[in-house]
PyMOL Python script that loads the backbone (N, CA, C, O; Angstrom):
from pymol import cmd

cmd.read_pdbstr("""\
ATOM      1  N   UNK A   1      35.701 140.758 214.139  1.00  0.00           N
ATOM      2  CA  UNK A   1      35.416 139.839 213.070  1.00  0.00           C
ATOM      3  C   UNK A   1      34.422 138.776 213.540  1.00  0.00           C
ATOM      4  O   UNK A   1      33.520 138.266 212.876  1.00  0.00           O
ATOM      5  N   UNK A   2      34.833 138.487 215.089  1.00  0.00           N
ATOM      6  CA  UNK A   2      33.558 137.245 215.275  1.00  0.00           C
ATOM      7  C   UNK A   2      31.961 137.799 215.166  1.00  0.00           C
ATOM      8  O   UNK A   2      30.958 137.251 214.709  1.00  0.00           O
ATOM      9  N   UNK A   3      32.188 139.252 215.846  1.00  0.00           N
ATOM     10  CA  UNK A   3      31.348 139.316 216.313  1.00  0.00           C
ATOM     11  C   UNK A   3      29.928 139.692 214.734  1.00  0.00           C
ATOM     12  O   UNK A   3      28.699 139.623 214.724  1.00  0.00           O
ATOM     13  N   UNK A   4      30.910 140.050 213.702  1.00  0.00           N
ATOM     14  CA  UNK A   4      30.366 140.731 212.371  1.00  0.00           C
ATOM     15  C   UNK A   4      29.909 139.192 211.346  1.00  0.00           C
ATOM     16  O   UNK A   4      29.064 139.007 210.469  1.00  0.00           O
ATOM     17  N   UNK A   5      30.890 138.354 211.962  1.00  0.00           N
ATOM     18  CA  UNK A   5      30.454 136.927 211.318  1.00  0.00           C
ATOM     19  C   UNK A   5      29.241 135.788 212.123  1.00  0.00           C
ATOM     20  O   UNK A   5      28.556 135.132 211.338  1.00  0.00           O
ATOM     21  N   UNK A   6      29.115 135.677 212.910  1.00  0.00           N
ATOM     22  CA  UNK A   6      28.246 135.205 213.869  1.00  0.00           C
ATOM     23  C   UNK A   6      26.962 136.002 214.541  1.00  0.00           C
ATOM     24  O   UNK A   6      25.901 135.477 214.878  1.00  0.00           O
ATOM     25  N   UNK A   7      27.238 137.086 214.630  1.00  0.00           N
ATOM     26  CA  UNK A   7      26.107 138.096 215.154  1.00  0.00           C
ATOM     27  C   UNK A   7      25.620 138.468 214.322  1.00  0.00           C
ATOM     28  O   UNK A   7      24.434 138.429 214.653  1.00  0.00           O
ATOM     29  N   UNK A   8      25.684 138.900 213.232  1.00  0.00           N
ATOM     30  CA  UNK A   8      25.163 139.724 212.016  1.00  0.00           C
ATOM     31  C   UNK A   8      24.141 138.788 211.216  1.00  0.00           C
ATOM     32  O   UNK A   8      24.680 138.087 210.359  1.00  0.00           O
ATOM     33  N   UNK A   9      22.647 138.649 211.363  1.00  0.00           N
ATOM     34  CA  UNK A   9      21.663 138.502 210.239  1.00  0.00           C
ATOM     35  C   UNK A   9      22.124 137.363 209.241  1.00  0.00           C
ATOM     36  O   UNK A   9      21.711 136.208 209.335  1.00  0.00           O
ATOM     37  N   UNK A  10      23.199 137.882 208.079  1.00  0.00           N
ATOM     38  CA  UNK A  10      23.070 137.925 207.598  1.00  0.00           C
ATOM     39  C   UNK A  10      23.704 136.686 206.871  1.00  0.00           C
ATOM     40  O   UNK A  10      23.299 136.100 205.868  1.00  0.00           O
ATOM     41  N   UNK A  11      24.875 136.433 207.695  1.00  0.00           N
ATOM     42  CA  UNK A  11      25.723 135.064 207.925  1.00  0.00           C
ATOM     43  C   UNK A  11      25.670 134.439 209.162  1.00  0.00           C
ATOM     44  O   UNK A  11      26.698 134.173 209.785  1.00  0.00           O
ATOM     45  N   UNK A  12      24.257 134.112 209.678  1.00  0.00           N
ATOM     46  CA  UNK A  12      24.284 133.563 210.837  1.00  0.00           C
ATOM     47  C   UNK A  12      24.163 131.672 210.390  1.00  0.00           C
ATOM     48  O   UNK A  12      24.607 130.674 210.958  1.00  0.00           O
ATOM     49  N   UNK A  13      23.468 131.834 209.310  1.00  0.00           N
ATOM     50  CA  UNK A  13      23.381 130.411 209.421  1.00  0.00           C
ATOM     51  C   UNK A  13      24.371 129.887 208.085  1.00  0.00           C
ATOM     52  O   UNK A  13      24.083 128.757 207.692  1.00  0.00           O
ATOM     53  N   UNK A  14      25.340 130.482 207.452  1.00  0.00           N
ATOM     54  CA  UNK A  14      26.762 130.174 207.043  1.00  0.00           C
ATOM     55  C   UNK A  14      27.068 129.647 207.827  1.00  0.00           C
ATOM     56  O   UNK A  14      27.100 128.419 207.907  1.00  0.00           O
ATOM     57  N   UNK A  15      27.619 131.007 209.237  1.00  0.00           N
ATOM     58  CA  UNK A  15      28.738 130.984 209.969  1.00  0.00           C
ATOM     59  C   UNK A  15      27.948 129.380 211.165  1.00  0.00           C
ATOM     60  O   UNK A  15      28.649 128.766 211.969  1.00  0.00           O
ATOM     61  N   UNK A  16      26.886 129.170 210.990  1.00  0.00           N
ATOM     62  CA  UNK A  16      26.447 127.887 212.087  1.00  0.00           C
ATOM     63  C   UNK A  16      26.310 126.727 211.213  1.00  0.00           C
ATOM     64  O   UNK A  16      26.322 125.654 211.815  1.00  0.00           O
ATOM     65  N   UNK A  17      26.188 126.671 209.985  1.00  0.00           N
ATOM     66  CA  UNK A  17      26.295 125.444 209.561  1.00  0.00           C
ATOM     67  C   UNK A  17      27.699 125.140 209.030  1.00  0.00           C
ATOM     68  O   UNK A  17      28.177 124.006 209.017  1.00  0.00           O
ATOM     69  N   UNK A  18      28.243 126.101 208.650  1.00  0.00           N
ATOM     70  CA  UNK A  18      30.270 126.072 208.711  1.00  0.00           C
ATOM     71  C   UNK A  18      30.773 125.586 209.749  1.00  0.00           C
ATOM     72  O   UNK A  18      31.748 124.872 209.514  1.00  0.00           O
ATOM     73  N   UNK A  19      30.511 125.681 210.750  1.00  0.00           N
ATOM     74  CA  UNK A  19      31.010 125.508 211.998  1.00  0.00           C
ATOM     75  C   UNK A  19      30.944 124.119 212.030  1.00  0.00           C
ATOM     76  O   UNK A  19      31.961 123.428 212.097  1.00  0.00           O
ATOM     77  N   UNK A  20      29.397 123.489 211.971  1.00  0.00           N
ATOM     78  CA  UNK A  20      28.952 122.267 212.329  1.00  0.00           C
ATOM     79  C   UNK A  20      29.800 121.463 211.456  1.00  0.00           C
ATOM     80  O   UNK A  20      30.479 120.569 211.962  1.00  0.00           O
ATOM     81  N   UNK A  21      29.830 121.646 210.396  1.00  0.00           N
ATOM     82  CA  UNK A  21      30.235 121.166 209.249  1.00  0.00           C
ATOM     83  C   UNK A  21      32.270 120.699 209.630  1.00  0.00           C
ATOM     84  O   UNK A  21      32.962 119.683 209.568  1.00  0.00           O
ATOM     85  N   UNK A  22      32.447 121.961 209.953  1.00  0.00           N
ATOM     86  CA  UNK A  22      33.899 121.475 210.291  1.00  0.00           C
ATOM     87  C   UNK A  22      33.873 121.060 211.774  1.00  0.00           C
ATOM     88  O   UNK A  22      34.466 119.999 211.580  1.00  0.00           O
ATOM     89  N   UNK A  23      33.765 121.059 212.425  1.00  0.00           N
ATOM     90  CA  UNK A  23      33.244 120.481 213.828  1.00  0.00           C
ATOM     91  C   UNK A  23      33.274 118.712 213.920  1.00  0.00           C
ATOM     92  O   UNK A  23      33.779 117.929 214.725  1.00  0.00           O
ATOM     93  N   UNK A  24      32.417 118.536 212.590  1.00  0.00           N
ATOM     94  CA  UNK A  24      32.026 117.134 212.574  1.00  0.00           C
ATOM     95  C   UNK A  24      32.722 116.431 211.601  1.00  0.00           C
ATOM     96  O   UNK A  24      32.782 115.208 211.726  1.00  0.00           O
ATOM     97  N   UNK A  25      33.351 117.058 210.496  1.00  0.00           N
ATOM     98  CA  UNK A  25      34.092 116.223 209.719  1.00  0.00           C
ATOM     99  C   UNK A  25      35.691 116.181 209.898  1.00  0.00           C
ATOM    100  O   UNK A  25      36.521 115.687 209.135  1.00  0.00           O
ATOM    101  N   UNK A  26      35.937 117.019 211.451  1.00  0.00           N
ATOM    102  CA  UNK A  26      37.635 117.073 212.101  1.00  0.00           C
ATOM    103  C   UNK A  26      36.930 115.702 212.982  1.00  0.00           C
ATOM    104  O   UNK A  26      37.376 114.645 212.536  1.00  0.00           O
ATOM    105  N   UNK A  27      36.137 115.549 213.894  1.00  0.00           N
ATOM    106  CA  UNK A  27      34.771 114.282 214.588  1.00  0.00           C
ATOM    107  C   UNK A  27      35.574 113.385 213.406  1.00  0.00           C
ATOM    108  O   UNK A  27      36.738 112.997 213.499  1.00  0.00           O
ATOM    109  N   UNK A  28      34.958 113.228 212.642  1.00  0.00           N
ATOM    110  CA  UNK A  28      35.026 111.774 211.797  1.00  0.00           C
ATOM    111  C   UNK A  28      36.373 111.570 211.194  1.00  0.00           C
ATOM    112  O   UNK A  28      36.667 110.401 210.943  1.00  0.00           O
ATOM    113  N   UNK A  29      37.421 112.686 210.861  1.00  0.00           N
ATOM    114  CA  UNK A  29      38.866 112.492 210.367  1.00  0.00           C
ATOM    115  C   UNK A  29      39.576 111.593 211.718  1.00  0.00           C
ATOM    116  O   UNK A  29      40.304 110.628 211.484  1.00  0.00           O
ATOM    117  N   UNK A  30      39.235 112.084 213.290  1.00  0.00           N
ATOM    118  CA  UNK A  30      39.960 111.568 213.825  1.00  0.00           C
ATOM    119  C   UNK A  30      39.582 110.139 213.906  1.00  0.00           C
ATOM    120  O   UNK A  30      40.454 109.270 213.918  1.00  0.00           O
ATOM    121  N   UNK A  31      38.142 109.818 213.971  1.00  0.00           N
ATOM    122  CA  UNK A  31      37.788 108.193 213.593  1.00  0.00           C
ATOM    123  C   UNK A  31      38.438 107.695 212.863  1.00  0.00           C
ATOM    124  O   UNK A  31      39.171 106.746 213.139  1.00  0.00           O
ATOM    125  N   UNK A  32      38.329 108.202 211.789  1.00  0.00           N
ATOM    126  CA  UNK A  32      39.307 108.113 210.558  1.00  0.00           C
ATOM    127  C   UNK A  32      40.648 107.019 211.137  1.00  0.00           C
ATOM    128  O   UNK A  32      40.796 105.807 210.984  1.00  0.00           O
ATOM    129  N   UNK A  33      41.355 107.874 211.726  1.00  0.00           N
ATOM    130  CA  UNK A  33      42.779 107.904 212.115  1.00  0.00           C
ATOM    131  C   UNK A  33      42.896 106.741 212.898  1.00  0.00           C
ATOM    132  O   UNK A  33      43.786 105.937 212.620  1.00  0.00           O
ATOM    133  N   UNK A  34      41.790 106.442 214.253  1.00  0.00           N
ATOM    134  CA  UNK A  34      41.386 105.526 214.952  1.00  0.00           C
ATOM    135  C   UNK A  34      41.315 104.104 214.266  1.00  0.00           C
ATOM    136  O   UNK A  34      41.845 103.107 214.756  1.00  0.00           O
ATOM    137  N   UNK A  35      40.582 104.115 213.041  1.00  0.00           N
ATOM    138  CA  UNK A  35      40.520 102.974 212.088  1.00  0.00           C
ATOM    139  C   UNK A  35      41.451 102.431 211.516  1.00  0.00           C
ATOM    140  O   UNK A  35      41.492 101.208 211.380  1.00  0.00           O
ATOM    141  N   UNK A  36      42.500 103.347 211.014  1.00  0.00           N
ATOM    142  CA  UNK A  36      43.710 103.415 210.323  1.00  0.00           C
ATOM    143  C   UNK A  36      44.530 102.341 211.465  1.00  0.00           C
ATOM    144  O   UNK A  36      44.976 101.229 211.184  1.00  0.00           O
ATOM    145  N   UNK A  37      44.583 103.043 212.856  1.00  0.00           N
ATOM    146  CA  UNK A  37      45.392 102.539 213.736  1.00  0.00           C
ATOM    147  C   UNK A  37      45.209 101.244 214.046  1.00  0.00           C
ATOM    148  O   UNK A  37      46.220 100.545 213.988  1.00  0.00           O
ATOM    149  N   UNK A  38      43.849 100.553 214.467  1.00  0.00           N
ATOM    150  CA  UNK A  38      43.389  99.827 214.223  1.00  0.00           C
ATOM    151  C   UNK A  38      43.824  98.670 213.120  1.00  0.00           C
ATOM    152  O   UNK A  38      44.247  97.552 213.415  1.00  0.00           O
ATOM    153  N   UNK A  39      43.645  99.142 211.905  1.00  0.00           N
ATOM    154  CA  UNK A  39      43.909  98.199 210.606  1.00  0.00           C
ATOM    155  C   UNK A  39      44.989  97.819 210.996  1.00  0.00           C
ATOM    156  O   UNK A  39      45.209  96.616 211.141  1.00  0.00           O
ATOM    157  N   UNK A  40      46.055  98.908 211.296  1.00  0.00           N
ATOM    158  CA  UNK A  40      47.696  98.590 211.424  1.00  0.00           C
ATOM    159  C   UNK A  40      48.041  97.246 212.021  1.00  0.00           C
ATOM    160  O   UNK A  40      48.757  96.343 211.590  1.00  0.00           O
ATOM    161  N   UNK A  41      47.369  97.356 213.077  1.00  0.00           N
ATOM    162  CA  UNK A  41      47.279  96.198 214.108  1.00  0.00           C
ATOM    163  C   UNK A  41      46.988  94.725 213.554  1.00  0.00           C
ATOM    164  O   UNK A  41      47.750  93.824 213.904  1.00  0.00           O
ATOM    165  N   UNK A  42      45.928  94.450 212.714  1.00  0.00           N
ATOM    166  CA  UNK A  42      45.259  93.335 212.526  1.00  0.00           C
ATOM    167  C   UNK A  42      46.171  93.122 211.301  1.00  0.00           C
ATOM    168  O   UNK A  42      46.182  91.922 211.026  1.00  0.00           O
ATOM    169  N   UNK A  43      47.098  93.997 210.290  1.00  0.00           N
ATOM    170  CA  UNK A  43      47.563  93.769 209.329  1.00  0.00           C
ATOM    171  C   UNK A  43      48.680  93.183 209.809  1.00  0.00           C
ATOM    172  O   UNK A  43      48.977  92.088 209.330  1.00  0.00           O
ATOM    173  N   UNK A  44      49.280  93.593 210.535  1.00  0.00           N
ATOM    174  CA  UNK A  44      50.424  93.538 211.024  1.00  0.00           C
ATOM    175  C   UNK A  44      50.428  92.365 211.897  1.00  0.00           C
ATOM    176  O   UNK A  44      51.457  91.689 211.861  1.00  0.00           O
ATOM    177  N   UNK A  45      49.578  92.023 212.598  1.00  0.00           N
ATOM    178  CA  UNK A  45      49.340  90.525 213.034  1.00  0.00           C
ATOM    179  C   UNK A  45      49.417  89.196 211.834  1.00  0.00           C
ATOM    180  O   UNK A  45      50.139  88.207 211.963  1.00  0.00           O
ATOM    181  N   UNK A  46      48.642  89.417 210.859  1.00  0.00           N
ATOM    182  CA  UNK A  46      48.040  88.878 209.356  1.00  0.00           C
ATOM    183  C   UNK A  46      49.881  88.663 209.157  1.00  0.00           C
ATOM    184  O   UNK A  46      50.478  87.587 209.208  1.00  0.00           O
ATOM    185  N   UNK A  47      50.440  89.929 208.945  1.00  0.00           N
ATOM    186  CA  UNK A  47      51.971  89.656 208.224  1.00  0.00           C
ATOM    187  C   UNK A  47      52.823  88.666 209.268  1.00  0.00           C
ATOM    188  O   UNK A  47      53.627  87.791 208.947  1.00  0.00           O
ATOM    189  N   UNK A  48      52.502  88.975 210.317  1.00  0.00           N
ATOM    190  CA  UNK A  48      53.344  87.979 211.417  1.00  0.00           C
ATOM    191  C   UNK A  48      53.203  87.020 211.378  1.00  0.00           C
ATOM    192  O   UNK A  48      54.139  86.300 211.727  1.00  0.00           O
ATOM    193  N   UNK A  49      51.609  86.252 210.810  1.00  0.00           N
ATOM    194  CA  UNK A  49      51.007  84.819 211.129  1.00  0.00           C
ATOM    195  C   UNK A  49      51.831  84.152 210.081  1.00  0.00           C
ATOM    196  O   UNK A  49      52.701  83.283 210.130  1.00  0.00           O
ATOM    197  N   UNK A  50      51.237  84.888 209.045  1.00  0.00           N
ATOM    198  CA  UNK A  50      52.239  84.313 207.527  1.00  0.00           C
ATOM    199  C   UNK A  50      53.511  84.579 208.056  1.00  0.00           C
ATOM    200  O   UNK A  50      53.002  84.442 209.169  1.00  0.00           O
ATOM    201  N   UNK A  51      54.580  84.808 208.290  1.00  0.00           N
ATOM    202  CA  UNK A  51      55.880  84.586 208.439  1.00  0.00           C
ATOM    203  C   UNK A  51      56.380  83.787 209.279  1.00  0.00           C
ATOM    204  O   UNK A  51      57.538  83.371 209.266  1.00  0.00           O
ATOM    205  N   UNK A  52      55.364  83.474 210.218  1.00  0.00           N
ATOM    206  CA  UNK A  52      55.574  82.442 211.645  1.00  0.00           C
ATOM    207  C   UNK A  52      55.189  81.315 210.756  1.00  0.00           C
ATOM    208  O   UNK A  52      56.204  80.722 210.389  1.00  0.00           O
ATOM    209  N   UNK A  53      54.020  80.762 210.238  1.00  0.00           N
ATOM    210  CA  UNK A  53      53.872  79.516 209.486  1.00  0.00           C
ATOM    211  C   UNK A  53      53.366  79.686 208.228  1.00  0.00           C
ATOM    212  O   UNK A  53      52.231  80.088 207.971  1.00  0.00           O
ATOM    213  N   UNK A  54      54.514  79.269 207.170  1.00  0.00           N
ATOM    214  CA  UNK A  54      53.671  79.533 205.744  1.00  0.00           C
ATOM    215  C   UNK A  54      52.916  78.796 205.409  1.00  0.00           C
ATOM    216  O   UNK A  54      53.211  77.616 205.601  1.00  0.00           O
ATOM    217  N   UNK A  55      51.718  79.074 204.817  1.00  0.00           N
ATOM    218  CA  UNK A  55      50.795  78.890 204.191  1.00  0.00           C
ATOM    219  C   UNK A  55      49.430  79.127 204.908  1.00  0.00           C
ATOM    220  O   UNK A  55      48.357  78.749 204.436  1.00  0.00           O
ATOM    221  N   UNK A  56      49.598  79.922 206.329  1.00  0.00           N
ATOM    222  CA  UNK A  56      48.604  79.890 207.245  1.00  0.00           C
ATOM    223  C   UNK A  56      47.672  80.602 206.691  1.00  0.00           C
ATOM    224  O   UNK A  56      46.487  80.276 206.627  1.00  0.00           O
ATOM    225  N   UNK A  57      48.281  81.852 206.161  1.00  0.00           N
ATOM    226  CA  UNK A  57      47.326  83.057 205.596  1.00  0.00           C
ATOM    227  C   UNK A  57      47.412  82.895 204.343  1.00  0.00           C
ATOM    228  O   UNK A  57      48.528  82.753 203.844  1.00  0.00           O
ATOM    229  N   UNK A  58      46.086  82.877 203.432  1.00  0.00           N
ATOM    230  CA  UNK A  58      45.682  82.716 202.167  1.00  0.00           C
ATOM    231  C   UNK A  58      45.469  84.551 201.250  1.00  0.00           C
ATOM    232  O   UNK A  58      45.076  85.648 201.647  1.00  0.00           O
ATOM    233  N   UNK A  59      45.828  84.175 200.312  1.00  0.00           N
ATOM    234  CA  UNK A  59      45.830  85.312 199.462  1.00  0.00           C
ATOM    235  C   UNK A  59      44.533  86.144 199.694  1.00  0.00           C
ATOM    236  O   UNK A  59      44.579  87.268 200.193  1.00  0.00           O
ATOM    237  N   UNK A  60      43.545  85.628 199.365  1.00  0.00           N
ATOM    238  CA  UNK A  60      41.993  86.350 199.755  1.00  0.00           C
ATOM    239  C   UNK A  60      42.129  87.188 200.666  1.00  0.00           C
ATOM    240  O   UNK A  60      41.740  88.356 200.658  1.00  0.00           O
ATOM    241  N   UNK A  61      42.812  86.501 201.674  1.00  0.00           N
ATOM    242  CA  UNK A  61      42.777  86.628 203.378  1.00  0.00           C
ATOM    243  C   UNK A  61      43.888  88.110 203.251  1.00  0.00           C
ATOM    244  O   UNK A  61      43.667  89.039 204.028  1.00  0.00           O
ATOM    245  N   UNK A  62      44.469  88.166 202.742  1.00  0.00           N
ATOM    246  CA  UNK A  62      45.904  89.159 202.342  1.00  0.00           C
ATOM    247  C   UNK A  62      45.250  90.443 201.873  1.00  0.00           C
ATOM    248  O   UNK A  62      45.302  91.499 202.502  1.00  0.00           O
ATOM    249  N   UNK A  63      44.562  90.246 200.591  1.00  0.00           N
ATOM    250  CA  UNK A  63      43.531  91.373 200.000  1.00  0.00           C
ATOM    251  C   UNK A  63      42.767  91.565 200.245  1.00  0.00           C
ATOM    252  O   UNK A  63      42.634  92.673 199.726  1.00  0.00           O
ATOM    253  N   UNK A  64      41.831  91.353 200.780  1.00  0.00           N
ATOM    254  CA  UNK A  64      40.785  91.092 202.193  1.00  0.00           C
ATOM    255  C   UNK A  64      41.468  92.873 202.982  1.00  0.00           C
ATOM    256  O   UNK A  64      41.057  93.999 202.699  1.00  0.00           O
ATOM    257  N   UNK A  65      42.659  92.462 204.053  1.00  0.00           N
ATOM    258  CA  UNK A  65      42.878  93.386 204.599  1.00  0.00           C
ATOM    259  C   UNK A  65      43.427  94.701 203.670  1.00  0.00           C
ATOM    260  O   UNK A  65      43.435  95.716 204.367  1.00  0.00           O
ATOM    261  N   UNK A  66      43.800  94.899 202.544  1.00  0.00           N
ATOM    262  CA  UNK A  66      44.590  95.560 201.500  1.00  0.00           C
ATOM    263  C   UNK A  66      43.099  96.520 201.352  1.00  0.00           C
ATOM    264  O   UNK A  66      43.058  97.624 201.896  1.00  0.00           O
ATOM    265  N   UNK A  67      42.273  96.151 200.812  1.00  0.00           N
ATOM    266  CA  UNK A  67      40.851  96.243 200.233  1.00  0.00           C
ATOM    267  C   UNK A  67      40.478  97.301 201.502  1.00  0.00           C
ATOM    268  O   UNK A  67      40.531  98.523 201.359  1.00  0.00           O
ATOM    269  N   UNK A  68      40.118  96.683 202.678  1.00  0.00           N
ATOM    270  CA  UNK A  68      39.735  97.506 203.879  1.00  0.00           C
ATOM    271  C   UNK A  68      40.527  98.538 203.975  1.00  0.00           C
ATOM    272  O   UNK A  68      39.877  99.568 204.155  1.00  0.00           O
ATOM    273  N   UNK A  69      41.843  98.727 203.925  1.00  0.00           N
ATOM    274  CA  UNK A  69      42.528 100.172 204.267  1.00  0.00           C
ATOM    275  C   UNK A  69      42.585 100.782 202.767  1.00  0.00           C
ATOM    276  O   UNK A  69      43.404 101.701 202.758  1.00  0.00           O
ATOM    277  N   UNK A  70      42.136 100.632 201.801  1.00  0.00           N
ATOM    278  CA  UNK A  70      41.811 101.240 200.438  1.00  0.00           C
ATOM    279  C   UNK A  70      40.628 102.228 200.877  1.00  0.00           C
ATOM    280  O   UNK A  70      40.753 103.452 200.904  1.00  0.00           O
ATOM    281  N   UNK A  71      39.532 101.569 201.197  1.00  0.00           N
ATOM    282  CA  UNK A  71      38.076 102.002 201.569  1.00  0.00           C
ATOM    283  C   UNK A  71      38.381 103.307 202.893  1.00  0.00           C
ATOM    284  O   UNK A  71      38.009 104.480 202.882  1.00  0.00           O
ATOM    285  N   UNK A  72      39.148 102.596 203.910  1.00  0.00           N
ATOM    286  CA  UNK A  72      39.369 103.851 204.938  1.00  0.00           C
ATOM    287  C   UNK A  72      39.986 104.612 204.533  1.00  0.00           C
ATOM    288  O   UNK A  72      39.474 105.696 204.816  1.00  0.00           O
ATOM    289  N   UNK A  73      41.316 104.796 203.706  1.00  0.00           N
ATOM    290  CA  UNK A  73      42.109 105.509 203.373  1.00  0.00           C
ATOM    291  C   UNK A  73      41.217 106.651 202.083  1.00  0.00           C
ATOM    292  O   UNK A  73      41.267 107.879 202.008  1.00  0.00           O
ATOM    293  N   UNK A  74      40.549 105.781 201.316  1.00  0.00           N
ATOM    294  CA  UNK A  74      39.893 106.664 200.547  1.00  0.00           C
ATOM    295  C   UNK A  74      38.680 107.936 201.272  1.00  0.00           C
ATOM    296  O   UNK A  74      38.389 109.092 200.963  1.00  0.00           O
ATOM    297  N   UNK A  75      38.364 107.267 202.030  1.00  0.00           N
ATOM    298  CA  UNK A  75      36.878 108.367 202.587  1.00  0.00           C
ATOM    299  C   UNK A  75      37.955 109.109 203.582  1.00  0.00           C
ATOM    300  O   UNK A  75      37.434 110.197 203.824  1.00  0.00           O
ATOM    301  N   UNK A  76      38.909 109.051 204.106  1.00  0.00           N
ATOM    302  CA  UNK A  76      40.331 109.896 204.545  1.00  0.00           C
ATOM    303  C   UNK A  76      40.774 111.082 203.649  1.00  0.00           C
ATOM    304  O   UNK A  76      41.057 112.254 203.899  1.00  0.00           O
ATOM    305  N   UNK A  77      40.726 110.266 202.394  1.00  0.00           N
ATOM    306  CA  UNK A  77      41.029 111.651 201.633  1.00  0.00           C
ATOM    307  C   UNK A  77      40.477 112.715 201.397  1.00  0.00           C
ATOM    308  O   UNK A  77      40.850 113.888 201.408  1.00  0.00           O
ATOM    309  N   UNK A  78      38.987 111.902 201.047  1.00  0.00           N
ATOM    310  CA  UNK A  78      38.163 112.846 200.817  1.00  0.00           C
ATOM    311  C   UNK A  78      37.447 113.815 201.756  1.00  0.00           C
ATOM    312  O   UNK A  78      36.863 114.841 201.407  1.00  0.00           O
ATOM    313  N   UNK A  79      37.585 113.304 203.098  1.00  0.00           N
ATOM    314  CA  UNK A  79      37.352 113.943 203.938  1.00  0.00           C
ATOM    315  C   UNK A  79      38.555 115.650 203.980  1.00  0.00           C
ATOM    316  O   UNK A  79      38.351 116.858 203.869  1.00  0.00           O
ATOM    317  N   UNK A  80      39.601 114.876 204.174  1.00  0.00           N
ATOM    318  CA  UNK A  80      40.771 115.585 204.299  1.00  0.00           C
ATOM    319  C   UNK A  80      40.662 116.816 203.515  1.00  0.00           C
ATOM    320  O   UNK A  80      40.714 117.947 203.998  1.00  0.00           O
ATOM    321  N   UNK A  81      40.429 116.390 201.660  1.00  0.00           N
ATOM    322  CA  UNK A  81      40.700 117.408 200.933  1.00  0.00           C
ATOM    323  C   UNK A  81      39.079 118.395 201.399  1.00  0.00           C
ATOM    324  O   UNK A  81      39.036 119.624 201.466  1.00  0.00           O
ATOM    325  N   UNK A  82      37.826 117.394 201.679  1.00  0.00           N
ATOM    326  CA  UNK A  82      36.900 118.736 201.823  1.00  0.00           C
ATOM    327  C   UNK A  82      37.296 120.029 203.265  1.00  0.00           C
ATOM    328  O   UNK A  82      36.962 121.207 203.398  1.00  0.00           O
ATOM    329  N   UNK A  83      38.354 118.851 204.360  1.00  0.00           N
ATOM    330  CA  UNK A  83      38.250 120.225 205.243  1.00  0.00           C
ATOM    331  C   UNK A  83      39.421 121.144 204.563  1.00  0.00           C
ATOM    332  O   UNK A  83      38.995 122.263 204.279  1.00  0.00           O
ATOM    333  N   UNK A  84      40.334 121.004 204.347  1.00  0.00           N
ATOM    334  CA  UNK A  84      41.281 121.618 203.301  1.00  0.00           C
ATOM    335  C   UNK A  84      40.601 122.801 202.680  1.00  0.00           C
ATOM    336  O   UNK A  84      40.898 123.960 202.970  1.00  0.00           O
ATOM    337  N   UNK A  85      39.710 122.476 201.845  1.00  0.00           N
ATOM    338  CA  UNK A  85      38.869 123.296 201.046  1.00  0.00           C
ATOM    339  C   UNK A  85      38.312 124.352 201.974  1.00  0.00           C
ATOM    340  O   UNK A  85      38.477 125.561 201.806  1.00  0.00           O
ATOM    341  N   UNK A  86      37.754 123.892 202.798  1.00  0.00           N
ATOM    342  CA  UNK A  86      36.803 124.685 203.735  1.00  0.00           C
ATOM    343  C   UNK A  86      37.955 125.576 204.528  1.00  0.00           C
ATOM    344  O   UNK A  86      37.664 126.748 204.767  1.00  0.00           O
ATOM    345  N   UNK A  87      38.665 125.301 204.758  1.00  0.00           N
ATOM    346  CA  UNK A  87      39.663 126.483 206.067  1.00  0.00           C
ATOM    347  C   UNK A  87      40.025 127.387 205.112  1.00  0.00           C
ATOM    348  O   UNK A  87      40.024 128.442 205.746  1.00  0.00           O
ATOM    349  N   UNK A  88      40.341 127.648 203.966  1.00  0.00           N
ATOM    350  CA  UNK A  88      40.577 128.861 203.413  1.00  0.00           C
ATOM    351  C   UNK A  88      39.158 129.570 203.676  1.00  0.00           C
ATOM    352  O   UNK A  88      38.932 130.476 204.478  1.00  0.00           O
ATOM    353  N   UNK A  89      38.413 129.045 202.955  1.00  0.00           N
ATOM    354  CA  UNK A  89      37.060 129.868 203.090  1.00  0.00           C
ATOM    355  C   UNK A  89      37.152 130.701 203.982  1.00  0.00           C
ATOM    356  O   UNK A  89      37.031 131.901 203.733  1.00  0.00           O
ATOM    357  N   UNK A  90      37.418 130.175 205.374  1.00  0.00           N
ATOM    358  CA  UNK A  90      36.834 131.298 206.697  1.00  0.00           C
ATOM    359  C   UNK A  90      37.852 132.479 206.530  1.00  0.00           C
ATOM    360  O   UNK A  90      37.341 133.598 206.510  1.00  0.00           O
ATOM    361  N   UNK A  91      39.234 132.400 206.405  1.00  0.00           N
ATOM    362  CA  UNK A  91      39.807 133.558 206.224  1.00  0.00           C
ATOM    363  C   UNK A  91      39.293 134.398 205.397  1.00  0.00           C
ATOM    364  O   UNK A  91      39.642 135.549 205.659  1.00  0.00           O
ATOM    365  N   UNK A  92      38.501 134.293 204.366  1.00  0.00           N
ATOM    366  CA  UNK A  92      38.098 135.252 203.260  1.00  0.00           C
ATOM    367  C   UNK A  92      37.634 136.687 203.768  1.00  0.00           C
ATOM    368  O   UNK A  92      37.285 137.546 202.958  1.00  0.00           O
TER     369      UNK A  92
END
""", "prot")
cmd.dss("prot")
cmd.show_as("cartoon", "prot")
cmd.util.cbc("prot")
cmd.orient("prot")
């Protein structure tokens, strides 16, 4: 099968821009994940500050961080559902 999908004419540059394609957008899911982990951190600091002294952290300041893991979480999905999409393909 590799050798009829990759060697062959005819799906050479499918089977090389498929590749790249999932190669680089599993690359950017795990950034993804990196960011996510990240946010956790600074949110989770944000929730501590406000509970250690009220009124330290301002509402803005609250949705501010809410807003940012909307934006990562969204290009997450969409990432997600295109490799989703794509791994059936190769079995075909």
């Amino acid at each position: 099968m590799f050798r009829s999908f990759f060697v062959n004419r005819q799906w050479l540059h499918w089977s090389l821009a498929g590749s790249v394609f999932i190669l680089v957008a599993t690359w950017y899911q795990v950034q993804l994940d990196v960011q996510i982990n990240e946010w956790f951190g600074d949110f989770y600091n944000l929730v501590q500050k406000a509970l250690a002294t009220p009124g330290a952290v301002t509402f803005p300041e609250f949705l501010a961080q809410l807003v940012t893991f909307g934006k990562i979480a969204g290009v997450y999905v969409l990432i997600a559902t295109l490799l989703g999409m794509s791994r059936p393909m190769l079995k075909m």
